[in-house]
N, C-alpha and C positions, 0 to 999 in steps of 0.2 A: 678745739674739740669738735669732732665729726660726731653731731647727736645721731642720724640715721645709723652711722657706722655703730657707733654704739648699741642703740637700740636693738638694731639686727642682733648682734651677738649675743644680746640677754635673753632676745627671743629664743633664737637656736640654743644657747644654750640651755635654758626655762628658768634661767633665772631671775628673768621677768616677772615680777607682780602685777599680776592686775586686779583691777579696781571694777568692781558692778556696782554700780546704783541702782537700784531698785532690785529688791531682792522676794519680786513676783513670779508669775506667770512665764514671764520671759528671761529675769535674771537669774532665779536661781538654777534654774535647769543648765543654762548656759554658762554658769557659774563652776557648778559640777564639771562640767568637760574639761575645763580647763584644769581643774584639780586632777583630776581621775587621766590627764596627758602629762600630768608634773610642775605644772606652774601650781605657786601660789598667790591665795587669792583672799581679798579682803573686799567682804559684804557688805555694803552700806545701805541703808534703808529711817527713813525717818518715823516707821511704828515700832516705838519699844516694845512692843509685845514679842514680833520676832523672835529680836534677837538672843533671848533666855531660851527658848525653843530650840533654834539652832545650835546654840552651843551645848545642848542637853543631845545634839544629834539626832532631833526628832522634825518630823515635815508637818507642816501645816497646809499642803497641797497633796488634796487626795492621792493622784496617778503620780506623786514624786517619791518613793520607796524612801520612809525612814534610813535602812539600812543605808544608801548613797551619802548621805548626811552622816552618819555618825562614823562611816571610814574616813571620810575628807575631815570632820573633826581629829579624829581616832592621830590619822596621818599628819596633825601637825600644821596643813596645809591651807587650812579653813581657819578665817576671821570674820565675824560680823561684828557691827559696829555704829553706832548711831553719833561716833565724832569723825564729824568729816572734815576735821583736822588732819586726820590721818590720809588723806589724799597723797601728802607729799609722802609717806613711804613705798607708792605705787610708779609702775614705768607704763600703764596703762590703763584709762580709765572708760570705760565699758558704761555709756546712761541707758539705763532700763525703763522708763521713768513714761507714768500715764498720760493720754493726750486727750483727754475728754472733749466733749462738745458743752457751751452754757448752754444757760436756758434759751439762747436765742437760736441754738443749733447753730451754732458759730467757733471755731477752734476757741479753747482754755491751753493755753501757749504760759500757763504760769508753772507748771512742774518743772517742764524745759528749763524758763527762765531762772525760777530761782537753781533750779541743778547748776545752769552755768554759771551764775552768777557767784553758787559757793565753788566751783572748780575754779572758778578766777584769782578765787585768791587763795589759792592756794598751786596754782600751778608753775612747773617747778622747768626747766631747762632739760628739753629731751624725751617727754611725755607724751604720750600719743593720746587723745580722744577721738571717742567712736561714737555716736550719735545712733542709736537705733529703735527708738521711739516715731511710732509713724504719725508721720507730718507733710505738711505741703509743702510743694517742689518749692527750695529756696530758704529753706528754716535754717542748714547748715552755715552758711556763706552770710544769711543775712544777721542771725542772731548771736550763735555761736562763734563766727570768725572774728567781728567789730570785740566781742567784748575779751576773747582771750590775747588778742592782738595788742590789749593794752592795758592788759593783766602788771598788775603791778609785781616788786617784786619777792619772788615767794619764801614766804615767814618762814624762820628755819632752817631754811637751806640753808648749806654750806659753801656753796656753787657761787662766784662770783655775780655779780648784778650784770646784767646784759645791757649792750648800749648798742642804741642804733644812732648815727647820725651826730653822735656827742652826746646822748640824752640818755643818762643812768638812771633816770626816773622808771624806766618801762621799754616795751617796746619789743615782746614777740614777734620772729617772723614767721608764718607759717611755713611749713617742708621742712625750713632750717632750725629753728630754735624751739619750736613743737610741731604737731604732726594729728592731722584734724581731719575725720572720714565720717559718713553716713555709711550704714550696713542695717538695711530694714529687718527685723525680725519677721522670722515666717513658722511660727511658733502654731502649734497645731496639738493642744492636751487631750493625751489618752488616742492618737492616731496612732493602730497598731502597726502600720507597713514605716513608717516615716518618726527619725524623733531627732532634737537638734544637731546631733553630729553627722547624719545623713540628709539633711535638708541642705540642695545647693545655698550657699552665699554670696548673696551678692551687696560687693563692694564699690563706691563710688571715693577718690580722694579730692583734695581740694587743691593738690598739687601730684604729680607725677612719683616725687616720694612721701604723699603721705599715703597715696596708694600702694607701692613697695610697703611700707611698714606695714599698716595694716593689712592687708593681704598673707604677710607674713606673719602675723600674728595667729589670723583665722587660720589658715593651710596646718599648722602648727596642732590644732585640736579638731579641724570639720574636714569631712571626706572631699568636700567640693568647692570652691570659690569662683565667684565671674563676676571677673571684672567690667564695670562699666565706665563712662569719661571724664561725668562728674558727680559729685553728692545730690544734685538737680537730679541727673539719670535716674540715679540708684533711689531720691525720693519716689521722682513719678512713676518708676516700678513696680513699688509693694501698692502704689493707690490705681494703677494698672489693673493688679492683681485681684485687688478686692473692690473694683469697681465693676472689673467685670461678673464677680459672680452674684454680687448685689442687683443686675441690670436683667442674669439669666432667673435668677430668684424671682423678682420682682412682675417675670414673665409668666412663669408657672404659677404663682401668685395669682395674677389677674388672671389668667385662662383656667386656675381652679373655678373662681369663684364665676366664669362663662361657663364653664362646661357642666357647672351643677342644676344653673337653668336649663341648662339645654339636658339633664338628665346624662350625661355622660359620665364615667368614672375617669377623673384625673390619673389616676393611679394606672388604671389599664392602658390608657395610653402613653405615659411616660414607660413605661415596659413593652409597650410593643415600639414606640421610638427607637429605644435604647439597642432594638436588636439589625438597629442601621453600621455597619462595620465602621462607616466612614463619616465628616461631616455630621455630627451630633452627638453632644454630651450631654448627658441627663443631669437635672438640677431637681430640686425636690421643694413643695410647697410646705407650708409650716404655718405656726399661729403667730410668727412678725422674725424679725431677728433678734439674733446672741450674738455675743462673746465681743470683744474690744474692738472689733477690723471691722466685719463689713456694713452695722446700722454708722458706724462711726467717718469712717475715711473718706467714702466719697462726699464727703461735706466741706472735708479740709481743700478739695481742689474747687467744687461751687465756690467756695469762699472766695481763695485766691485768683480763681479767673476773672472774677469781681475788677480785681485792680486792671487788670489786660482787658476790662469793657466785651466779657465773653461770658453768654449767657448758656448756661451746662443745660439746658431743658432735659436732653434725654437722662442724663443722671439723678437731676433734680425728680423728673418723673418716677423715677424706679423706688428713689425715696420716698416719695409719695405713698406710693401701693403697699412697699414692704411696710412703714408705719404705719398702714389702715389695717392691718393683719389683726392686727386683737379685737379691732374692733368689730371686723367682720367676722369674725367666730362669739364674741358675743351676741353679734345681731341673731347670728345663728340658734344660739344656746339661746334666745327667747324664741325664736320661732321653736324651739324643739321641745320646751318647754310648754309652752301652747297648745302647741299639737296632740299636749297631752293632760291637760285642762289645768295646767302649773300657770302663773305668774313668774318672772325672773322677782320678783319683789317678796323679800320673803322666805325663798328657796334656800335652801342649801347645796352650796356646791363643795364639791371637792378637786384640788386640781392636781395631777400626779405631773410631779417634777418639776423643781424649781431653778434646775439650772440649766444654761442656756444650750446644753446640746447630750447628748445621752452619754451614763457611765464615767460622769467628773461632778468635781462639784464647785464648778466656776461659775459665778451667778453674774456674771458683767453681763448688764445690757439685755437681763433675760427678759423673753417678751413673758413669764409668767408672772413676775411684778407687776406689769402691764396691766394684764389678765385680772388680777388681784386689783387694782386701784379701779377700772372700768366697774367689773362687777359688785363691787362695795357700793360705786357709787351710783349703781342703781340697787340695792339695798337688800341686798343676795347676803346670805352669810356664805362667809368661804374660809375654807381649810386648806390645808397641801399636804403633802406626802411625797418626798424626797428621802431617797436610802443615805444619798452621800451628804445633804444638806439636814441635819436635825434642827437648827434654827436656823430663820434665816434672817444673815447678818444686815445689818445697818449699812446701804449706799448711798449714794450723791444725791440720790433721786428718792428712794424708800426707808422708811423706816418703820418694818413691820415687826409689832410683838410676835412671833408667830412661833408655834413649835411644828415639828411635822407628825402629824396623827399615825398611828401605825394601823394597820390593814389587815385586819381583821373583819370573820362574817356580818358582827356586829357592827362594826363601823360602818362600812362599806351600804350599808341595806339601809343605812337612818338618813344619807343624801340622798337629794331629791334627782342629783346628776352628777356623774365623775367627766370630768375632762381632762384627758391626758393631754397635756402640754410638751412630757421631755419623756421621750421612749425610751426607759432605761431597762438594756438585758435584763436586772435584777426580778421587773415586774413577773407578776404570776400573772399574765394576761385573762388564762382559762378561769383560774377562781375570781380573778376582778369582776368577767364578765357573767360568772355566775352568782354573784351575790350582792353584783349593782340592779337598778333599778335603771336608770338611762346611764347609756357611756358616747361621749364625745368624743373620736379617736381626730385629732388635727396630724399625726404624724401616720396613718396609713399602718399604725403597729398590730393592731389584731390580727386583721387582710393577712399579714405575713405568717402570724402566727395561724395560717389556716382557720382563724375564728369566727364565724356569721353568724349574726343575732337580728333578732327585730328589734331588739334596745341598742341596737347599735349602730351609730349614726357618722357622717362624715363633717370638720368645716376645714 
């Protein structure tokens, strides 16, 4: 049996299943294309809450439209599923799956781990995995390859047992007997020009055809594929990617927090920058980072340079700066408080937007958790007000009772200070500003809304 030949043809002809794990942020959406091009697809994920949602055809991710969910149910085409037994009914399996930092800011390589560890046993003759949880260059080859390579053999199948060398115990070969790729997700929720079937993919295989398959699989549902030489490439890519915007962040970062002693507007000059044709892209200052990539990944490579005795300084630094972000807006928020014969001890604040980037309501990594634990613990009462977050959920890291206050003249007038954290279109800027008493803007949102106050302040 020719597994590539095979594969190919289930591909082309879509009667390939594929297999997501992790049915977040980045799987479900990705999950959808391939439905919505004619494959089916079975959704795996380990929080039963999901999966009754899903199969009710409803989204539990703001900016993923119900309706997309309930035709891919409607069609037949859609499975979630919390037995990842059912692996072996797949000819493709797609890991979605989170790559956290510990507390020591040091990769958490245990979602990976156990993902592969249940594909192991259950992977089946002919099967392709795609690795696309972002990790340090060498996860694919080093973790993933050793353990499917002597994947025993798989429960259920009907498929005769593979022998390599005499040895009917085991003994995948990779290209021949499965088919093993990195393909970083470059997932970007609620960006209106770009969304994952228009987002290039790039692919890295661990052999020459497990690059053909997968390539061929992606080409199959994404506008674009680019190939690179190995799953090493195609890691240091996406940590490339979001190293470098962590490095230009980290830059406007620290030249905020210069050009405010020196009495300059940040803002005016990233605008008259910007009007350079050539040679300069604009980045933007904030109150620390969000969202899964970039407070996260460039840590995964500090880590792994470690073993190669290669010290990251300049990355290392840009971490630095961007985690002092909260802190430097609350140093703020007590000089501003001061200035206006308040104590931060005491006060009440209010912080508009809990999720880490405006018009979603994905809370990974937000610096307004941040915000929240700093300002508590110098003995602030604090509130939030998010449209897309009305609680906010239980993470790795927080676990806040909190509801999100609504906004109102009354509310609004009984804090001592609003600080907006996440500039969401939704806001009424004009009535905020008119029925606060001090307003912190960290994202430059009034400025744009044409709005200048004497209660209204920059960090």
């Amino acid at each position: 049996m020719n597994n590539k030949k095979t594969l190919l043809k289930k591909i082309n002809e879509k009667s390939a299943v594929v297999g997501i794990i992790g049915l977040g942020y980045v799987g479900l959406p990705l999950g959808l294309e391939f439905i919505e091009s004619g494959f089916n697809v079975v959704g795996f994920d380990i929080d039963e809450k999901k999966i009754p949602i899903l199969k009710e055809g409803k989204s539990y991710i703001k900016h993923i439209n119900g309706n997309r969910i309930k035709k891919a149910i409607d069609s037949g085409r859609f499975d979630a599923t919390t037995d990842f037994s059912r692996l072996t009914e797949t000819d493709a399996i797609i890991i979605c799956v989170p790559t956290p930092l510990d507390e020591h800011r040091e990769p958490d390589m245990s979602y990976i781990v156990d993902t592969a560890e249940t594909i192991q046993k259950y992977l089946k003759p002919g099967q392709l995995v795609t690795l696309e949880s972002t990790t340090y260059p060498g996860t694919t080859e080093e973790i993933l390859l050793p353990l499917f390579e002597s994947a025993p053999f798989a429960q259920n199948s009907k498929l005769s047992p593979l022998t390599k060398g005499g040895d009917t115990e085991g003994g995948y070969e990779v290209g021949k007997d499965f088919f093993l790729a990195f393909s970083p997700e470059r997932e970007d929720p609620n960006n209106p020009n770009f969304s994952t079937k228009t987002i290039p993919k790039v692919i890295g295989g661990v052999t020459p055809d497990c690059l053909e398959v997968s390539q061929a699989l992606y080409d199959a549902v994404l506008d674009q594929t680019v190939a690179v030489s190995s799953p090493r490439a195609a890691e240091a890519t996406k940590l490339l990617e979001n190293i470098y915007r962590s490095v230009n962040i980290a830059l406007v970062n620290e030249l905020k927090m210069v050009f405010h002693r020196m009495d300059i507007d940040i803002w005016e000059v990233i605008n008259a920058a910007s009007t350079k044709p050539f040679g300069y892209h604009p980045f933007y200052p904030g109150p620390g980072l969000g969202g899964h990539c970039i407070p996260i990944d460039p840590f995964y490579l500090t880590w792994k340079a470690r073993e190669y005795e290669v010290n990251t300084k300049f990355i290392e630094l840009a971490g630095e700066i961007n985690t002092y972000q909260p802190y430097y807006v609350v140093t703020r928020t007590m000089e501003i408080l001061n200035d206006h014969g308040k104590s931060l001890k005491g006060s009440k604040v209010l912080i508009l937007g809990a999720a880490y980037k405006k018009n979603i309501d994905d809370m990974r990594e937000s610096p307004s958790l941040k915000l929240i634990e700093i300002l508590r613990s110098k003995s602030a009462e604090v509130d939030y007000n998010d449209p897309y977050v009305p609680k906010l959920p239980a993470t790795r890291k927080y676990n806040y009772d909190m509801n999100s206050v609504e906004l109102t003249k009354d509310n609004l007038n009984k804090y001592d200070l609003i600080l907006l954290s996440t500039d969401h279109d939704d806001y009424d800027y004009q009535f905020i500003i008119q029925n606060s008493k001090l307003v912190i803007d960290t994202r430059n949102a009034f400025s744009k809304h044409g709005i200048k106050s004497d209660k209204l302040f920059d960090a």
